[in-house]
C-alpha positions in Angstrom: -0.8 21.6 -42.5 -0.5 18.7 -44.8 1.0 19.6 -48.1 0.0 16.9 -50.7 2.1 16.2 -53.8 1.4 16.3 -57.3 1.6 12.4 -57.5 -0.6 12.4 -54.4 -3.5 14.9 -56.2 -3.2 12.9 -59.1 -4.5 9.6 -57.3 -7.2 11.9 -55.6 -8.5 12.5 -58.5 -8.0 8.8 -60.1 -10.3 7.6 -57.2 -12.7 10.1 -57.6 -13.0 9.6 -61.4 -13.4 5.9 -60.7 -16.4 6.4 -58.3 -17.8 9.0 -60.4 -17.7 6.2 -63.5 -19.5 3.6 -60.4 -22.3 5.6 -60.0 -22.8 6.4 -63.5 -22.5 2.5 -64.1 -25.0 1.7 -61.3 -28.0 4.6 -62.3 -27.6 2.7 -65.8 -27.7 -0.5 -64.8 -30.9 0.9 -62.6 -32.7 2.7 -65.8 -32.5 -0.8 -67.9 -33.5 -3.0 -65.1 -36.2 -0.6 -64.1 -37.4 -0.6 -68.0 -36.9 -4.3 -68.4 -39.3 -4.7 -65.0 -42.5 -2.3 -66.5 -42.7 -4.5 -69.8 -42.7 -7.4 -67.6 -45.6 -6.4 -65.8 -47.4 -5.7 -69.2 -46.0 -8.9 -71.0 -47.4 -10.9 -67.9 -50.9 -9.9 -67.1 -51.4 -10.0 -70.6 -50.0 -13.7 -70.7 -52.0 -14.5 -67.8 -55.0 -12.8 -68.7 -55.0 -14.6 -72.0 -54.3 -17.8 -71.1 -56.7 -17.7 -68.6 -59.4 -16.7 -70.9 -58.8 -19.4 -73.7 -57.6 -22.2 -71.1 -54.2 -22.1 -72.3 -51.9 -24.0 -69.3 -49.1 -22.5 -71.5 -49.6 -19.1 -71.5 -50.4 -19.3 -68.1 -46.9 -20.8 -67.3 -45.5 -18.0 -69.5 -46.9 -15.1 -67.6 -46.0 -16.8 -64.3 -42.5 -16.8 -65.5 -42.8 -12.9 -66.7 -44.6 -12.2 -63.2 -41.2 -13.8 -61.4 -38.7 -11.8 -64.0 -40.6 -8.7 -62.1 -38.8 -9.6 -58.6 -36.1 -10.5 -59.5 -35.4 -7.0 -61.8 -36.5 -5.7 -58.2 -34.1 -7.8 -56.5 -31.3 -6.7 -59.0 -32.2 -2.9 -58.5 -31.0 -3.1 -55.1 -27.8 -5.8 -55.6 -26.5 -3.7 -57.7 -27.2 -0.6 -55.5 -25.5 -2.1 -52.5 -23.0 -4.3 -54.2 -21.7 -1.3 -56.4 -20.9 0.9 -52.8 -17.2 2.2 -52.4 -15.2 -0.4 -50.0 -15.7 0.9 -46.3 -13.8 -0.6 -42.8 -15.8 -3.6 -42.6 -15.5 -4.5 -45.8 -12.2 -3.4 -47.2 -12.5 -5.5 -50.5 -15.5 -3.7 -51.6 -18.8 -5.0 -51.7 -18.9 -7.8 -54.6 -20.2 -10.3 -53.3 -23.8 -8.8 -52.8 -24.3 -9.4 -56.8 -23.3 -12.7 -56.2 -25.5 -13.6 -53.8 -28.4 -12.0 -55.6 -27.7 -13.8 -58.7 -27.7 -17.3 -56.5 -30.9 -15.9 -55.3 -32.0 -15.5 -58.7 -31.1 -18.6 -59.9 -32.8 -20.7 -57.0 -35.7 -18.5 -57.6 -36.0 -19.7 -61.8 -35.8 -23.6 -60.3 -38.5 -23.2 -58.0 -40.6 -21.3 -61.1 -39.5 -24.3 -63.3 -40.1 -26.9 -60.9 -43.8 -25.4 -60.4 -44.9 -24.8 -64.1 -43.4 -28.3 -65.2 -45.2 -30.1 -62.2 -48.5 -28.4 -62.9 -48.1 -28.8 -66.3 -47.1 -33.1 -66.0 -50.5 -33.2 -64.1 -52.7 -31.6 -66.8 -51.3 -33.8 -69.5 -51.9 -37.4 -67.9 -55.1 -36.3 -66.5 -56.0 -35.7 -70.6 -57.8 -32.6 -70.1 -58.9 -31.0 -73.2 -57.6 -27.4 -74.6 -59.9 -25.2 -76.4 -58.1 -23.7 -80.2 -56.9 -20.6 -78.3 -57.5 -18.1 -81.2 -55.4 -15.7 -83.0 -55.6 -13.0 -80.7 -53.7 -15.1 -78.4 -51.8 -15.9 -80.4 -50.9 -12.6 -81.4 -50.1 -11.9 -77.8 -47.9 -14.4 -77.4 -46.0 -12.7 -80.5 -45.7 -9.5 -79.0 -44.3 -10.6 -76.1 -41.6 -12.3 -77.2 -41.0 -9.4 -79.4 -40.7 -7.3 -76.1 -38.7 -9.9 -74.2 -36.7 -10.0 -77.0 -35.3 -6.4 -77.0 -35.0 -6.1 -73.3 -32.6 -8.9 -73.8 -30.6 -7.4 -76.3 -30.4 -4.0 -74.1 -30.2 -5.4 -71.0 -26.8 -7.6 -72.4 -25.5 -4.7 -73.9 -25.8 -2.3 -70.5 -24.5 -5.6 -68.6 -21.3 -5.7 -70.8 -20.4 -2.1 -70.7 -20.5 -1.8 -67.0 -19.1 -5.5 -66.2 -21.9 -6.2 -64.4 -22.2 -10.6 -64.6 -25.8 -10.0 -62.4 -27.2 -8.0 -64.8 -25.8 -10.0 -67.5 -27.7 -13.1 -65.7 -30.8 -10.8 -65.5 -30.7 -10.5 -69.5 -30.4 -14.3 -69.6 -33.3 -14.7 -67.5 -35.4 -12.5 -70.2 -34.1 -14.3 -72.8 -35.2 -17.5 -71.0 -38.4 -15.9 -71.1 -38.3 -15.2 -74.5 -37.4 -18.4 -75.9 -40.0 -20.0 -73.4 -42.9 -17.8 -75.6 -41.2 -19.0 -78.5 -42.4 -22.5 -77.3 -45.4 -21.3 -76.0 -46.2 -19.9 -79.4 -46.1 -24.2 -81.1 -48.1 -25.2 -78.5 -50.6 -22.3 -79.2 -50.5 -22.6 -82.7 -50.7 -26.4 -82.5 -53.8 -26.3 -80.1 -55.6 -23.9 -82.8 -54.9 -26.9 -85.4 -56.5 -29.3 -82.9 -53.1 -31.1 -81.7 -54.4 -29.6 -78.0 -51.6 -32.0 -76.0 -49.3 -29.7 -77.5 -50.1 -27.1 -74.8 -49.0 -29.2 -71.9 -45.9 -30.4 -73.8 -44.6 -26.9 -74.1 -45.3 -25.6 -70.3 -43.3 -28.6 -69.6 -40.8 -27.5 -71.8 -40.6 -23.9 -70.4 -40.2 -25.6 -67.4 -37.1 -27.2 -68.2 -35.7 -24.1 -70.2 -36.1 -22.1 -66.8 -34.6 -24.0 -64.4 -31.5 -24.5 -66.7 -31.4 -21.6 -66.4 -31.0 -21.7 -63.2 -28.7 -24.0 -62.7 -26.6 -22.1 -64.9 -26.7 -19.5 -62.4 -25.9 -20.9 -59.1 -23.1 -23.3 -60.6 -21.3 -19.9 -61.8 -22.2 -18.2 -58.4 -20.9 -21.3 -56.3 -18.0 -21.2 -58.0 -17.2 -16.9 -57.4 -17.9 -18.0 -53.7 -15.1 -20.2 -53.4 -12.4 -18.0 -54.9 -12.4 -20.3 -58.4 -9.3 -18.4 -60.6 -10.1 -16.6 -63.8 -10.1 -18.7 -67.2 -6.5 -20.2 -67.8 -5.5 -17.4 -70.6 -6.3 -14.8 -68.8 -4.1 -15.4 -65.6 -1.6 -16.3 -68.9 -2.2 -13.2 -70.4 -1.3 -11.1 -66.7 2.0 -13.0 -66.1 3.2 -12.0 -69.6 1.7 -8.2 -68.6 3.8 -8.4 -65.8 6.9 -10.0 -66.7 7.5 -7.2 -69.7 8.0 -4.7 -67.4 11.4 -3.7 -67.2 13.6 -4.8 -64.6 11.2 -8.0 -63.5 12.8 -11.1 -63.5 10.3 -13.6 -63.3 6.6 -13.8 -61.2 5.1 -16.5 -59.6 2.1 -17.5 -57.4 -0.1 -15.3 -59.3 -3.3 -15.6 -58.1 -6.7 -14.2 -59.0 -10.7 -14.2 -57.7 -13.8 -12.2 -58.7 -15.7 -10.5 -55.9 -18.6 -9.3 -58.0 -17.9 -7.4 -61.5 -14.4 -6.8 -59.7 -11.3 -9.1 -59.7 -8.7 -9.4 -57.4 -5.6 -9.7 -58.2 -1.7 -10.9 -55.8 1.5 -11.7 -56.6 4.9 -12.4 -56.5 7.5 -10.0 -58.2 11.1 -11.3 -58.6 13.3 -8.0 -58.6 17.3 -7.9 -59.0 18.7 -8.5 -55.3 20.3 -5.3 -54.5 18.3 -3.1 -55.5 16.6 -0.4 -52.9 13.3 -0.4 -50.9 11.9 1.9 -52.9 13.2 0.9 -56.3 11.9 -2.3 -55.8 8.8 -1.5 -54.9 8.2 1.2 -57.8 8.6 -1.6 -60.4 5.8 -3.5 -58.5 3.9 -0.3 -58.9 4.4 0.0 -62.8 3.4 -4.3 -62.4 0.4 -3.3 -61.1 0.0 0.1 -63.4 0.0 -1.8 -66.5 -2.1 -4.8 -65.3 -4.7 -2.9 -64.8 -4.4 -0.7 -67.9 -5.1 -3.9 -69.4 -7.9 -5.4 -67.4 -9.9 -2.2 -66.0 -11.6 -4.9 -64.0 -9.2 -5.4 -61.3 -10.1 -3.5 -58.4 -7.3 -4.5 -56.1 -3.6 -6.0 -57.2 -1.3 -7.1 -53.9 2.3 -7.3 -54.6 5.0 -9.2 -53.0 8.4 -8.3 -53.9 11.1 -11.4 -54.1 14.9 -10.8 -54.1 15.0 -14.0 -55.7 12.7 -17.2 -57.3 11.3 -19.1 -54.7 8.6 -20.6 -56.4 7.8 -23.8 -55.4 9.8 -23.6 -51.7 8.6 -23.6 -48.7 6.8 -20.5 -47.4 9.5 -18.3 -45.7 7.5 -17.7 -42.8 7.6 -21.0 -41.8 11.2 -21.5 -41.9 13.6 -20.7 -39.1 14.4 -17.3 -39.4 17.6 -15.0 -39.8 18.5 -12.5 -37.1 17.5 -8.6 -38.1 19.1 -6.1 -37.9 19.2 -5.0 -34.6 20.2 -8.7 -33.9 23.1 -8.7 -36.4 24.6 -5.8 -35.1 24.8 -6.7 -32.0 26.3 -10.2 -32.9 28.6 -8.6 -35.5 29.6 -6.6 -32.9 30.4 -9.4 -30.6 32.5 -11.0 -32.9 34.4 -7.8 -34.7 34.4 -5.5 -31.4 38.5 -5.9 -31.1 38.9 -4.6 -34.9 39.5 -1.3 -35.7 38.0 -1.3 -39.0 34.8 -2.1 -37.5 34.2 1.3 -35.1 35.1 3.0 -38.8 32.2 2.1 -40.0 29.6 4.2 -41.1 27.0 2.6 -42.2 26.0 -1.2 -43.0 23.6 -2.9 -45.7 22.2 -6.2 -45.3 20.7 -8.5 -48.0 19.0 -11.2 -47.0 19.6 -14.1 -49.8 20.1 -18.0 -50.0 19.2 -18.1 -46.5 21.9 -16.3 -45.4 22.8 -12.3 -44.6 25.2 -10.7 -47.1 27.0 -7.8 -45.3 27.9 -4.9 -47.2 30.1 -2.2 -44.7 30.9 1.0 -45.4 34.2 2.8 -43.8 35.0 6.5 -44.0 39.1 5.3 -43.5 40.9 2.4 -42.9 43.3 1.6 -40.3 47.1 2.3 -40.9 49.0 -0.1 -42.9 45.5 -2.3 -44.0 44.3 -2.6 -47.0 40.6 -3.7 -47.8 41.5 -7.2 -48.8 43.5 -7.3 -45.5 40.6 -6.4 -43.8 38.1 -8.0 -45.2 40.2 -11.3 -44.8 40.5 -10.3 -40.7 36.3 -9.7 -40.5 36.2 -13.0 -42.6 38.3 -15.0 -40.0 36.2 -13.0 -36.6 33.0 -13.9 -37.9 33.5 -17.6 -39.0 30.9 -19.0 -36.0 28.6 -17.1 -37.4 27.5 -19.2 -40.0 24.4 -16.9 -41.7 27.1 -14.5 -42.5 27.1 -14.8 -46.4 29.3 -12.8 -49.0 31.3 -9.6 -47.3 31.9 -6.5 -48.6 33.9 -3.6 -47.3 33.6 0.1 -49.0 35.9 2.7 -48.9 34.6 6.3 -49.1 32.7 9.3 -48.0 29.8 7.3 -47.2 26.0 6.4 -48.2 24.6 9.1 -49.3 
């Protein structure tokens, strides 16, 4: 039988809480997209329908463009679905990146709208074809629309910000887009009703434009979450000043970040006092990583590396030559120390690895008759002087490690 500890049931219950808050994020994010997709529907058959009935190219364009905000509230549905799943064996870092590929998707989907409505619209205008006044009833659509658009933006946003969601947050954008495209819609309508019926063309192809910036918008920030591009400048700032705080840290380095998703990344170097334990050392990374993400409930994985000293800016230590371990040292320590009697005292034997050299630290129960410690040390000194990775010595008289 396993018996779990209170520090163990605690974290238990941290992960559950945090998938319990996931799935309450993602049936939210579901509800507003959902809503956001049925007033789309309405807002574009009754764009189309109108546009078709007084001839307006416009109006057309603009219920094209609510028709497309339908698949892609669709398409978001299920990226944030799939994207929002607990990390599994094949995919250990979660599964982010779906959202970003959906919101690339997005985005090339808005050029292709744009590049279709400004296209038709280019051809109606130099072939001169006249536009009917398109009437206040129209017109009046056209109002109501963007009134619609216009709160699904506003809710959509909020949702998107409360649940860190950047897809959702690019699906608000795309109904603002929407919404400022009726907003041109409306001059061209109400300039068509004056007789200025050129005016109609002018602001399809101005739609057009609005859209696929929008686009591009989109798949230049998705391009760059692809490649691992760092958070903004103050943030990482902000983190290395998180981290350094905490007590016992002297100094961090290589801090590195990337978004996978709503979710950031986050590894590191910490740079701990030299002698301290194993386990010492690596609870101060744990109170690092504690209050990093007290601060940024974002990150959903921090990777420490603890340092017993600064070596930013060296060469990797894994591609240097390397030092013997311990089984190694032993047995060369013992080569060169076998004839002393101090050294079958021993009982036990630290190592600390530092300026690339091995500092022995050697514990002795007694010490041989008539030696004292700065006689010995001076005799191990002298035995081991091939060795040359042999760094400071220290000999310690007592009952032991405990």
């Amino acid at each position: 039988m396993r018996h779990e500890t209170p520090g163990e049931s605690g974290q238990a219950t941290n992960r559950q809480g945090a998938a319990a808050d996931r799935a309450a994020q993602t049936r939210e994010a579901h509800k507003v997209t959902l809503i956001g997709a049925v007033i789309d529907f309405v807002v574009g058959v009754a764009k189309m329908v109108a546009g078709f009935v007084v001839g307006s190219a416009a109006l057309v364009a603009d219920g094209i463009h609510s028709f497309s905000d339908i698949l892609t509230d669709l398409f978001v549905v299920a990226a944030t679905h799939f994207g929002r799943q607990e990390p599994d064996s094949n995919h250990p870092y979660g599964h982010g990146r779906i959202e970003t590929l959906a919101t690339l998707w997005l985005g090339s989907v808005l050029i292709f709208v744009a590049g279709g409505i400004a296209w038709a619209s280019i051809t109606r205008l130099v072939g001169g074809e006249a536009v009917p006044a398109p009437g206040l009833w129209a017109i009046a659509i056209a109002v109501a629309a963007l009134l619609a658009k216009e709160w699904i933006f506003r809710y959509t946003l909020r949702v998107a910000r409360r649940v860190n969601s950047r897809l959702l947050e690019a699906n608000a954008w795309h109904s603002r887009s929407d919404a400022l495209s009726t907003v041109v819609v409306l001059v061209g309508l109400v300039a068509a009703q004056f007789g200025v019926g050129w005016m109609d063309a002018v602001a399809a192809i101005v739609v057009g434009l609005m859209v696929g910036q929008v686009g591009g918008r989109l798949l230049w920030e998705s391009s760059q979450e692809l490649i691992d591009t760092a958070l903004p400048r103050d943030q990482r700032d902000r983190m290395q000043d998180i981290a350094e705080r905490v007590p016992h840290v002297n100094g961090v380095h290589d801090l590195r970040t990337r978004k996978l998703g709503s979710d950031v990344v986050l590894d590191l170097h910490i740079v701990v006092p030299p002698r301290v334990t194993v386990s010492e050392a690596h609870e101060i990374g744990n109170e690092v990583s504690r209050r990093l993400r007290e601060a940024f409930p974002e990150l959903a994985d921090v990777t420490f590396h603890i340092d017993p000293e600064d070596d930013s800016g060296e060469l990797e230590h894994s591609l240097r030559p390397g030092l013997p371990l311990r089984s190694d040292v032993v047995e060369l320590l013992d080569g060169a120390w076998h004839g002393l009697p101090i050294w079958h005292t021993r009982v036990a034997l630290d190592l600390h690895y530092l300026d690339n050299q091995v500092d022995v630290s050697l514990y002795i129960n007694a010490l041989p008759d008539g030696q004292t410690l700065e006689d010995a040390a001076g005799e191990l000194r002298r035995a081991a002087r091939e060795l040359d990775w042999v760094g400071r010595l220290r000999i310690w008289l007592g009952p032991g490690k405990g």
